[in-house]
FILORO-578500 format. One record per residue: residue in one letter; x, y, z of N, C-alpha, C in turn; residue number from 1. Coordinates in nm, 4 decimals. Layout:
FILORO-578500
+----+----------+----------+----------+----------+----------+----------+----------+----------+----------+-----+
| aa |   n.east |  n.north |     n.up |  ca.east | ca.north |    ca.up |   c.east |  c.north |     c.up |   i |
+----+----------+----------+----------+----------+----------+----------+----------+----------+----------+-----+
|  A |        X |        Y |        Z |        X |        Y |        Z |        X |        Y |        Z | NUM |
...
+----+----------+----------+----------+----------+----------+----------+----------+----------+----------+-----+
end
This chain:
FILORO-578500
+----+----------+----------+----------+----------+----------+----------+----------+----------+----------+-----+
| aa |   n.east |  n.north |     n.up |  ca.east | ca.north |    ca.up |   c.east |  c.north |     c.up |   i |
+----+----------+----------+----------+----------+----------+----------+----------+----------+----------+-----+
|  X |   0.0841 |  -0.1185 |   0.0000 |   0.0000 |   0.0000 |   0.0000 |   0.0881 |   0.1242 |   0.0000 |   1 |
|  X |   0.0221 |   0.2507 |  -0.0509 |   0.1496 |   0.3317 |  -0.0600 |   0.0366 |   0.4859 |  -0.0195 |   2 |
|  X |   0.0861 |   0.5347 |   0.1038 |  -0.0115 |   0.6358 |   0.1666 |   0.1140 |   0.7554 |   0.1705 |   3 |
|  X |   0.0883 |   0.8665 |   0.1222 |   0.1074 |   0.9775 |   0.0951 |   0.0256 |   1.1312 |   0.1897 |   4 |
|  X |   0.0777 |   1.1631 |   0.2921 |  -0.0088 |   1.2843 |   0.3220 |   0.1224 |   1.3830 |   0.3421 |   5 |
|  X |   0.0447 |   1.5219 |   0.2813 |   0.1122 |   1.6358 |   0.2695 |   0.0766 |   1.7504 |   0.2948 |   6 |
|  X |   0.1281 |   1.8359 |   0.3699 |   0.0244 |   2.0000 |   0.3938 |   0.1264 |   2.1389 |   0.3534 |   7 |
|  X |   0.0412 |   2.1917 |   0.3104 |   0.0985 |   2.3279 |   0.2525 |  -0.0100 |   2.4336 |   0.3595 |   8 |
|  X |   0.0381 |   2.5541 |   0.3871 |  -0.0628 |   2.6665 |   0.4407 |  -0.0546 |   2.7256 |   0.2460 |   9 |
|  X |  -0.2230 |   2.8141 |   0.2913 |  -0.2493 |   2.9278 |   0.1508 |  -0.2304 |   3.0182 |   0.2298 |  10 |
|  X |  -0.2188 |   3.1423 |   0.1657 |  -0.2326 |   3.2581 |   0.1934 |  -0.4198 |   3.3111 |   0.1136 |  11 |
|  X |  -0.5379 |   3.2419 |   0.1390 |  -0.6395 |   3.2973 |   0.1172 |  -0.7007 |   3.1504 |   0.2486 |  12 |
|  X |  -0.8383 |   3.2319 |   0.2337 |  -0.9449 |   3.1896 |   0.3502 |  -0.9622 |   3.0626 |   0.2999 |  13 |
|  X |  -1.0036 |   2.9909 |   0.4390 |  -1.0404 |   2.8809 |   0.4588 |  -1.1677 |   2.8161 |   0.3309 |  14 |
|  X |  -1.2461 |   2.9150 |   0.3364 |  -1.3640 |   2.9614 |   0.2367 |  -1.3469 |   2.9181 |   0.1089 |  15 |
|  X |  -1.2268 |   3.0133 |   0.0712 |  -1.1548 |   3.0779 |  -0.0583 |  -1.1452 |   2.9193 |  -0.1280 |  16 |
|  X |  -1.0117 |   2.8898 |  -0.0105 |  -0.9591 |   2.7281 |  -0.0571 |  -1.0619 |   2.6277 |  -0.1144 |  17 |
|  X |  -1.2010 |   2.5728 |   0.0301 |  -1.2419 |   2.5305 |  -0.0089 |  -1.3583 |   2.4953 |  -0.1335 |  18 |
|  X |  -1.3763 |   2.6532 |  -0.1780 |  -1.4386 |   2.6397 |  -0.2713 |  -1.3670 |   2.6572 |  -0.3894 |  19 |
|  X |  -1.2604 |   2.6554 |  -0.3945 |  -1.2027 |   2.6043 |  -0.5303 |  -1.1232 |   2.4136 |  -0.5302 |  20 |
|  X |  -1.2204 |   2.3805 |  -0.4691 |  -1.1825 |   2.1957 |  -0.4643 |  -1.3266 |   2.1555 |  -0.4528 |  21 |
|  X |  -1.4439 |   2.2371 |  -0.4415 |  -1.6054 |   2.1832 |  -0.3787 |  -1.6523 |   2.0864 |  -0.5140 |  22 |
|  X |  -1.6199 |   2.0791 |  -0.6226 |  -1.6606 |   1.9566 |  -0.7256 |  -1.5349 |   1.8952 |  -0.8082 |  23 |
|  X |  -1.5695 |   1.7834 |  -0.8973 |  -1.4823 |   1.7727 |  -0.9561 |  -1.4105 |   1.8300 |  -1.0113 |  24 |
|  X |  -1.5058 |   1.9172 |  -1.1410 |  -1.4544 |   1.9602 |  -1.2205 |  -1.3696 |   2.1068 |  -1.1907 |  25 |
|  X |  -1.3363 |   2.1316 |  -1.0842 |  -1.2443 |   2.2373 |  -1.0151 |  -1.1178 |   2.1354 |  -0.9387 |  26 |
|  X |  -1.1394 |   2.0180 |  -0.8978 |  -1.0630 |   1.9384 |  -0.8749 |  -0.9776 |   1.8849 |  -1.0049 |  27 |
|  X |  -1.0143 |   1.8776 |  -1.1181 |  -0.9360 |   1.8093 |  -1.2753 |  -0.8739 |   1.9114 |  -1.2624 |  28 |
|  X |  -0.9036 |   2.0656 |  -1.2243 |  -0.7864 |   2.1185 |  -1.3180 |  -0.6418 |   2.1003 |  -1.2334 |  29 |
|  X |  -0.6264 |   2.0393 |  -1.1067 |  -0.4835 |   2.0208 |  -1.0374 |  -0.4931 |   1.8808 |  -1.0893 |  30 |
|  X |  -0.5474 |   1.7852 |  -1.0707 |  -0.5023 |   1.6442 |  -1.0887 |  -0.4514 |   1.5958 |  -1.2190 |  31 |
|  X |  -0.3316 |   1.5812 |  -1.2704 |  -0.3323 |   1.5635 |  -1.3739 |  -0.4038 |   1.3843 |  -1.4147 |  32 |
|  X |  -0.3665 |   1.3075 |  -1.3261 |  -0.4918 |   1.1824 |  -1.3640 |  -0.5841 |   1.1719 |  -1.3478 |  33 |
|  X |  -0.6656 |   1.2928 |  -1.3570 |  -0.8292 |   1.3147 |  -1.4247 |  -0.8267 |   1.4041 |  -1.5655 |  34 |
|  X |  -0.7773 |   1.4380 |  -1.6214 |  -0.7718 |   1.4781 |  -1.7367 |  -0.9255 |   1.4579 |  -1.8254 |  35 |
|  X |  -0.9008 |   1.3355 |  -1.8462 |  -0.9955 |   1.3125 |  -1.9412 |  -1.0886 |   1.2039 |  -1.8519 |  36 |
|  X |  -1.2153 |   1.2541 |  -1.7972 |  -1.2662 |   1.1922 |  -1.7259 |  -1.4368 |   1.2216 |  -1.8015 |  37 |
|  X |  -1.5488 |   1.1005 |  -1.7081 |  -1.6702 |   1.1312 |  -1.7778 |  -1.7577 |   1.1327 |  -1.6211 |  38 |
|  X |  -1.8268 |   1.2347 |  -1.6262 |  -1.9438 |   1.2546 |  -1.4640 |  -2.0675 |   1.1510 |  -1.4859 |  39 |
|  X |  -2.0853 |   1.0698 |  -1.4031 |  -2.1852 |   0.9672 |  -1.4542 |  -2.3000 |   1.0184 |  -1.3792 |  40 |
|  X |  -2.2283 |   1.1280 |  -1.2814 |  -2.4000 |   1.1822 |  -1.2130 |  -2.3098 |   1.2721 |  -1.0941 |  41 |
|  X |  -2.4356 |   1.4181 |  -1.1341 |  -2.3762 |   1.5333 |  -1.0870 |  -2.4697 |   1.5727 |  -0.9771 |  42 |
|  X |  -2.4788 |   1.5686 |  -0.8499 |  -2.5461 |   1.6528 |  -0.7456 |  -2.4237 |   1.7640 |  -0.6655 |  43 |
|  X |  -2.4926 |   1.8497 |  -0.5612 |  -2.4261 |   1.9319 |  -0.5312 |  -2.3566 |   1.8183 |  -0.4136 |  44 |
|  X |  -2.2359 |   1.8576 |  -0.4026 |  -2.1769 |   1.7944 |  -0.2812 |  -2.1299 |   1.6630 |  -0.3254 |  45 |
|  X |  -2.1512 |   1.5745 |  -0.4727 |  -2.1298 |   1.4436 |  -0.4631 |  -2.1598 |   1.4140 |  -0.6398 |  46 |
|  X |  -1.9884 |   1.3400 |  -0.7175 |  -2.0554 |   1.3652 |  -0.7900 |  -1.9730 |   1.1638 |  -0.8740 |  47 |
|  X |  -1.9703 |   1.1287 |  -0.9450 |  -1.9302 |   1.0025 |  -0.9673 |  -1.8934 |   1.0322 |  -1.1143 |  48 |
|  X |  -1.7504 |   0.9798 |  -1.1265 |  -1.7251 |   0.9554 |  -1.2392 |  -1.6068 |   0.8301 |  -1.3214 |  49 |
|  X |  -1.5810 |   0.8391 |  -1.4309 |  -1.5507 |   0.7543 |  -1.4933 |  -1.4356 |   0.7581 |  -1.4929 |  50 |
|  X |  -1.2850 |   0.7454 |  -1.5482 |  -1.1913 |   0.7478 |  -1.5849 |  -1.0546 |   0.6475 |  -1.5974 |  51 |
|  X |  -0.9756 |   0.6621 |  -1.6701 |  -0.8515 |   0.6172 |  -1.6256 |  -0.7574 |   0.6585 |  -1.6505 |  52 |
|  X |  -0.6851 |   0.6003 |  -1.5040 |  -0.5733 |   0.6548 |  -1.3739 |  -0.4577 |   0.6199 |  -1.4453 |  53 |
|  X |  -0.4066 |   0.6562 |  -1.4613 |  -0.2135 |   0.6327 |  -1.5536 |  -0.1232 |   0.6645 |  -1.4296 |  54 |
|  X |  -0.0712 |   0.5072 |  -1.4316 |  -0.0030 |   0.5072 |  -1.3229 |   0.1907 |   0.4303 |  -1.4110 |  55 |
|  X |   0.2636 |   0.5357 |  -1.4408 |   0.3706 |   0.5099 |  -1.5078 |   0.3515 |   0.4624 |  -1.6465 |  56 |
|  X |   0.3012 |   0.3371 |  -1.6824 |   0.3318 |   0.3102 |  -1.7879 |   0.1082 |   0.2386 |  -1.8453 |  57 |
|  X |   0.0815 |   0.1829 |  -1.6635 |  -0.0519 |   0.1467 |  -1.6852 |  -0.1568 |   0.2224 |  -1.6748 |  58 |
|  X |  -0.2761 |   0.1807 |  -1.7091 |  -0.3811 |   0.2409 |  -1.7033 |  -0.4768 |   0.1725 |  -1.6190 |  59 |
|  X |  -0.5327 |   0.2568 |  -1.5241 |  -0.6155 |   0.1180 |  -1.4511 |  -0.7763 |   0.2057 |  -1.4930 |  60 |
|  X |  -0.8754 |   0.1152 |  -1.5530 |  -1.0213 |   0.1828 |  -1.5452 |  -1.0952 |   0.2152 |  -1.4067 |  61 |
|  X |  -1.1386 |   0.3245 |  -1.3372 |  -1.2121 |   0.3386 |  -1.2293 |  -1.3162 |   0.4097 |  -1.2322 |  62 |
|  X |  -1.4277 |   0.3806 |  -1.1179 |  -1.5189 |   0.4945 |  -1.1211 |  -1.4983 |   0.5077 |  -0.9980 |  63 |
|  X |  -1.4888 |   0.6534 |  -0.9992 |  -1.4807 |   0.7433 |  -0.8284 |  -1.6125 |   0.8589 |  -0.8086 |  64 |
|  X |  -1.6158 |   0.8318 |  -0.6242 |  -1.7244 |   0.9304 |  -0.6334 |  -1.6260 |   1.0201 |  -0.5609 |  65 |
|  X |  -1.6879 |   1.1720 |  -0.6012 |  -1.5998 |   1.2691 |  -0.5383 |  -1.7191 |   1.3596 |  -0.4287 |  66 |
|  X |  -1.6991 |   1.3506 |  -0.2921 |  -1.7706 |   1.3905 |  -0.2136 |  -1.6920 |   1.5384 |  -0.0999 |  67 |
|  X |  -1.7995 |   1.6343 |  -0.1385 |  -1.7272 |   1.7918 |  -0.0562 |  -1.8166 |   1.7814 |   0.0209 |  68 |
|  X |  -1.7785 |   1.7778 |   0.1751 |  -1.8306 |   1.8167 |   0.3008 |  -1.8203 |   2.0084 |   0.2833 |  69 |
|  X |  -1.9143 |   2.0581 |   0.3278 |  -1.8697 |   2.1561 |   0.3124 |  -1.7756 |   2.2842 |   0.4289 |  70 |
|  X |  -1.6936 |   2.3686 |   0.3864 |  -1.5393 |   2.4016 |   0.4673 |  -1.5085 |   2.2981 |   0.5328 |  71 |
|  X |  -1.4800 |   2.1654 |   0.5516 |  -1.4227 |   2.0408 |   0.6324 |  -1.3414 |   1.9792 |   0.5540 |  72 |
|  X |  -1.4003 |   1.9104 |   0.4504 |  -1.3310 |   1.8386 |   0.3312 |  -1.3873 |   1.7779 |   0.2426 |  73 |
|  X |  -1.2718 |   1.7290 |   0.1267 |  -1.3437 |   1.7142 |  -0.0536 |  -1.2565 |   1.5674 |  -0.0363 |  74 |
|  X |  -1.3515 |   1.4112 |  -0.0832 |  -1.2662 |   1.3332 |  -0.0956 |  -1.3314 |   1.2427 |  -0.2397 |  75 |
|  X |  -1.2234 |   1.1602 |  -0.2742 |  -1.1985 |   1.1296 |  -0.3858 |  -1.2132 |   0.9921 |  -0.3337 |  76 |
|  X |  -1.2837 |   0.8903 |  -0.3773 |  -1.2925 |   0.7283 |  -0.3323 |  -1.3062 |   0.6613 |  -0.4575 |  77 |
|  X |  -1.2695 |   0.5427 |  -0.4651 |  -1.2639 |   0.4085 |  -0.5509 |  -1.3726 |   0.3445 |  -0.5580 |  78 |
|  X |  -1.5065 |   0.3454 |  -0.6378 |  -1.6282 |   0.2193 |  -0.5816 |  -1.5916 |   0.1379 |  -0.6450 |  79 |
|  X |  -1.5290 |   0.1455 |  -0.7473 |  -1.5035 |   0.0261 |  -0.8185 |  -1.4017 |   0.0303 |  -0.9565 |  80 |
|  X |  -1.3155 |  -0.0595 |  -1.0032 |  -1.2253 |  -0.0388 |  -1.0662 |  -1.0886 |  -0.1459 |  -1.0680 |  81 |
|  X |  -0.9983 |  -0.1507 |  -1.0868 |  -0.8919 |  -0.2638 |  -1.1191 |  -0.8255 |  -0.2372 |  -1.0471 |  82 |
|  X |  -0.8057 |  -0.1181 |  -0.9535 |  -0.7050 |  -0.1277 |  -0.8495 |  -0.7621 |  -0.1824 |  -0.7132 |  83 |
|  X |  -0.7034 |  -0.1981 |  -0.6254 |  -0.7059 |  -0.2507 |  -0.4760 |  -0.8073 |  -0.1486 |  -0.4414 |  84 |
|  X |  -0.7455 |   0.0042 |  -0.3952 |  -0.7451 |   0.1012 |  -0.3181 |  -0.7337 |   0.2118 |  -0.4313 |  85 |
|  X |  -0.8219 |   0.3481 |  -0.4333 |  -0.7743 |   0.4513 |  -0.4442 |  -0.8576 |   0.5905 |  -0.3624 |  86 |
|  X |  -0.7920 |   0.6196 |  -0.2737 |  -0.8343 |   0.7277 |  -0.2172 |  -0.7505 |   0.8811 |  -0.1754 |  87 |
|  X |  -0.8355 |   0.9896 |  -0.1738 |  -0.7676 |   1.1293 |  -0.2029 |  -0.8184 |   1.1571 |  -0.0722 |  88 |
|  X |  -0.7837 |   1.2282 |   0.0097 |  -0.8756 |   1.3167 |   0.0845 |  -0.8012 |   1.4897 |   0.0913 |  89 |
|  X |  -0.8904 |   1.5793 |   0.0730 |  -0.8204 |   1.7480 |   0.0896 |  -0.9107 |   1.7932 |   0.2002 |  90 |
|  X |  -0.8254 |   1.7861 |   0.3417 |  -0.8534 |   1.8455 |   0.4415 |  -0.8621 |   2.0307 |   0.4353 |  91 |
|  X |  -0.9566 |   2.0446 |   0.4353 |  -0.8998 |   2.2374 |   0.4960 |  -0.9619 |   2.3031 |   0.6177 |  92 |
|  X |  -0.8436 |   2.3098 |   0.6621 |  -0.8595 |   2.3781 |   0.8159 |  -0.7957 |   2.5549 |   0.8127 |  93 |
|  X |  -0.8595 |   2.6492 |   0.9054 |  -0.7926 |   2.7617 |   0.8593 |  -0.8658 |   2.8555 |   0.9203 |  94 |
|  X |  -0.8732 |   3.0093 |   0.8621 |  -0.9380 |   3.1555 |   0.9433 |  -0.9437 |   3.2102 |   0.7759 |  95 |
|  X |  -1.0217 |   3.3023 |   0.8240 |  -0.9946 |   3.4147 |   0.6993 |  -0.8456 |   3.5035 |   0.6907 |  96 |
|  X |  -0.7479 |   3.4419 |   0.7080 |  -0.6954 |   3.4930 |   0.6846 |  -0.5910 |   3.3390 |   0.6065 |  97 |
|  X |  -0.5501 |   3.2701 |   0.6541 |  -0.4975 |   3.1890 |   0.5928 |  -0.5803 |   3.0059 |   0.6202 |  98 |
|  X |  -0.5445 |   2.9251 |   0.5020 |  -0.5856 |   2.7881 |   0.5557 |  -0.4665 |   2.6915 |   0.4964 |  99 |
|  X |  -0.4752 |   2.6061 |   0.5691 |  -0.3981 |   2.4579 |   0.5959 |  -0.4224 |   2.3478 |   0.5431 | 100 |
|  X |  -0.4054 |   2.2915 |   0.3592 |  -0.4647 |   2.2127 |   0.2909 |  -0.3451 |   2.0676 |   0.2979 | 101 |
|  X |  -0.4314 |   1.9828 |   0.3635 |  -0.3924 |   1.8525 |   0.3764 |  -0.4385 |   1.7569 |   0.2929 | 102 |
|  X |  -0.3400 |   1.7081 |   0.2465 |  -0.4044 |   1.5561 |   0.1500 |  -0.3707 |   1.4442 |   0.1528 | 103 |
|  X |  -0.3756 |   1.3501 |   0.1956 |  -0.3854 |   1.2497 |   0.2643 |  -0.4602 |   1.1619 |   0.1220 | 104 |
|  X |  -0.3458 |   1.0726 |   0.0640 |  -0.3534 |   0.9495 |  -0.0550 |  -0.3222 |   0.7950 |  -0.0191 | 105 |
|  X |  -0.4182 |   0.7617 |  -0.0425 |  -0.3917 |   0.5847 |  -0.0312 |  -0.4082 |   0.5133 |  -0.1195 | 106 |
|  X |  -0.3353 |   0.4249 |  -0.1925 |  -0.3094 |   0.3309 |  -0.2912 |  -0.2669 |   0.2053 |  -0.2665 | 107 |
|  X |  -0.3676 |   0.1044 |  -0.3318 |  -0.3443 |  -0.0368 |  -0.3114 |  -0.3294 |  -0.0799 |  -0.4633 | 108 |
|  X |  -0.2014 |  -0.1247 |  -0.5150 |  -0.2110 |  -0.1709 |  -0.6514 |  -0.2332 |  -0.3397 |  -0.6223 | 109 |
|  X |  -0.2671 |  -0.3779 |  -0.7618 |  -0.2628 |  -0.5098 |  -0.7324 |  -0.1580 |  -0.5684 |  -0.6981 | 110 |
|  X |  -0.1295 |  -0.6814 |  -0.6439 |  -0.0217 |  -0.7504 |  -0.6046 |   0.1067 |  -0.7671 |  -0.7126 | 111 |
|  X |   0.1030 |  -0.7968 |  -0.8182 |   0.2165 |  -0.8109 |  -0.9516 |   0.2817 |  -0.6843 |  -0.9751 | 112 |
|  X |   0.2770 |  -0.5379 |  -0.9147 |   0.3141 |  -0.4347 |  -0.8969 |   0.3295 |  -0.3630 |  -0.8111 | 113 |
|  X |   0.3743 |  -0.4713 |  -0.6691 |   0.4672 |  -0.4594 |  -0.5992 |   0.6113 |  -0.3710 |  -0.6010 | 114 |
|  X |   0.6791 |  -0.4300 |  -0.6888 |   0.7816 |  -0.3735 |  -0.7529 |   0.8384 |  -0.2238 |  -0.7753 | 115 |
|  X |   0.6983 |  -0.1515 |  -0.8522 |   0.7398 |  -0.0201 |  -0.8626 |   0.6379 |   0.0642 |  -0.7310 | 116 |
|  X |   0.6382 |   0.0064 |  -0.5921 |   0.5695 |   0.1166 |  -0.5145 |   0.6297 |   0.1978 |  -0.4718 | 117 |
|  X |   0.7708 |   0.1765 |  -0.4630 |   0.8730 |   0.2659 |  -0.4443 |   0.8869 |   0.3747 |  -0.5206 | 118 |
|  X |   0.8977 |   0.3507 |  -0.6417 |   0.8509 |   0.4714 |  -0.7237 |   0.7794 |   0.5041 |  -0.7586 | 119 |
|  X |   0.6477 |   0.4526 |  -0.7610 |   0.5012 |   0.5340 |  -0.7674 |   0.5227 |   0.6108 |  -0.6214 | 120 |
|  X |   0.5247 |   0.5805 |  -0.5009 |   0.5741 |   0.6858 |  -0.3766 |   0.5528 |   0.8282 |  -0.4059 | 121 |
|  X |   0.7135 |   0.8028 |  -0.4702 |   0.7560 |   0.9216 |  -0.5022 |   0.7294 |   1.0291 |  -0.6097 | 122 |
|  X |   0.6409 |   0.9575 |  -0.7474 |   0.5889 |   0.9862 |  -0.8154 |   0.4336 |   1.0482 |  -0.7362 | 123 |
|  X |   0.4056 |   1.0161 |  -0.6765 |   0.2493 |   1.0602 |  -0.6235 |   0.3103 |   1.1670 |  -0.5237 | 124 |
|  X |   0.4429 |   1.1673 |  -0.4509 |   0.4501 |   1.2774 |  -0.3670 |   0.4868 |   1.4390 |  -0.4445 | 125 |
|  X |   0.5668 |   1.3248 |  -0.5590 |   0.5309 |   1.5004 |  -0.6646 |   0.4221 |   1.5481 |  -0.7154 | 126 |
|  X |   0.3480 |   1.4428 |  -0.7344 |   0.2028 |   1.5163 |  -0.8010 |   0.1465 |   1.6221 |  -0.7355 | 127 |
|  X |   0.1363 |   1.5556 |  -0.5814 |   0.0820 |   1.6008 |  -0.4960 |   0.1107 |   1.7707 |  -0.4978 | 128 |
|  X |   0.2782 |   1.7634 |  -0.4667 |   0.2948 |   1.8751 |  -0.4272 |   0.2924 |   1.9591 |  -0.5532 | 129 |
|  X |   0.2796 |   1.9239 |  -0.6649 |   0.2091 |   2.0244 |  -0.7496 |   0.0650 |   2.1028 |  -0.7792 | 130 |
|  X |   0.0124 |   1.9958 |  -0.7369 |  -0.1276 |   2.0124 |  -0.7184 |  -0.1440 |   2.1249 |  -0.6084 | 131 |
|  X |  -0.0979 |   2.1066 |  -0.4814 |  -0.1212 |   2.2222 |  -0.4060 |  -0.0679 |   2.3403 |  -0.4421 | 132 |
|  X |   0.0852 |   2.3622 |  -0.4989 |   0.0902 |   2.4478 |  -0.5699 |   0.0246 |   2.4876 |  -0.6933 | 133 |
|  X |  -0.0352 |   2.4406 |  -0.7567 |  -0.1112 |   2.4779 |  -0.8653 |  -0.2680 |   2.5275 |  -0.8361 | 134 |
|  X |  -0.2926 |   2.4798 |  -0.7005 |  -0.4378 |   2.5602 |  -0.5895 |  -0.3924 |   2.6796 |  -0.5878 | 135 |
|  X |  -0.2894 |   2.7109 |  -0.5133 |  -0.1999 |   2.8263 |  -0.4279 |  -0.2171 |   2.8971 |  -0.5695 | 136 |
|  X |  -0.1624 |   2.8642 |  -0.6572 |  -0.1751 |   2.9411 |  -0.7832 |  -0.2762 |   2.9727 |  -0.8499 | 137 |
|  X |  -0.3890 |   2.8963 |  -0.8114 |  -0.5319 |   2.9432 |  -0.9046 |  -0.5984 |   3.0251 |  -0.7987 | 138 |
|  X |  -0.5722 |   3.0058 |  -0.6566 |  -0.6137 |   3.1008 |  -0.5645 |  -0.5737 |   3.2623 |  -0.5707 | 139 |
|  X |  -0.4565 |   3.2350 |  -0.6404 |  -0.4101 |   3.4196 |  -0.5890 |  -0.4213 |   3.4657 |  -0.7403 | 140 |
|  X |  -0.4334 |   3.4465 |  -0.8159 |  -0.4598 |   3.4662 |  -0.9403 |  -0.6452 |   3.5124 |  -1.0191 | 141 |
|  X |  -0.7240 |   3.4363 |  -0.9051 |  -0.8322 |   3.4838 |  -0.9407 |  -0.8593 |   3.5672 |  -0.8018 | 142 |
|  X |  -0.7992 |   3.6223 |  -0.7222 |  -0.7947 |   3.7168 |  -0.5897 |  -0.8239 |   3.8716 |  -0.6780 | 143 |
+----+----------+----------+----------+----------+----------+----------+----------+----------+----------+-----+
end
């Protein structure tokens, strides 16, 4: 299993943050393995979709539902799909003046890809930390 959690502070509100992660489709634009994804059903707060996850060289098919508590947290779950495990969670804690975005990743590949969890690791700890920088960046940019 390969669990990943990481926190950055923003310099915008707790608010700010969480409503630029409250659906998917504000969530695709940091993730780069949602790119090309399909919504199989859109409510407020909860929405399910299609895709596949490119993980180095594979592709695994999944459908995830993506669920925003609202200012608490936005998470990303596996109902079903070819991997073990895939889960996101983006904590935000904070004031109006700054917040504290935590993300917390868990991955179960199947067993025969063992091998590269070492470097998927490290590959998911960069994503990661782009992704929050690339928030940080869509935050102060539409300020």
């Amino acid at each position: 299993m390969i669990k990943v959690i990481l926190s950055q502070t923003i310099n915008s509100s707790a608010a700010e943050v969480f409503a630029a992660l409250d659906h998917i489709n504000k969530l695709a634009r940091l993730k780069t393995d949602l790119r090309s994804y399909r919504i199989a059903r859109d409510e407020e707060g909860l929405q399910l979709i299609d895709v596949d996850v490119r993980f180095i060289i594979k592709q695994f098919p999944l459908r995830l539902k993506y669920t925003a508590v609202p200012n608490k947290y936005c998470e990303l779950k596996m109902l079903k799909g070819a991997l073990k495990q895939y889960e996101y969670r983006y904590t935000v804690m904070g004031d109006n003046v700054s917040a504290t975005v935590t993300v917390e990743c868990s991955i179960r590949l199947p067993f025969r890809y063992f091998l590269v969890t070492p470097i998927l690791r490290a590959i998911l700890k960069r994503r990661i930390k782009k992704e929050l920088l690339l928030l940080e960046k869509i935050l102060h940019t539409t300020l």
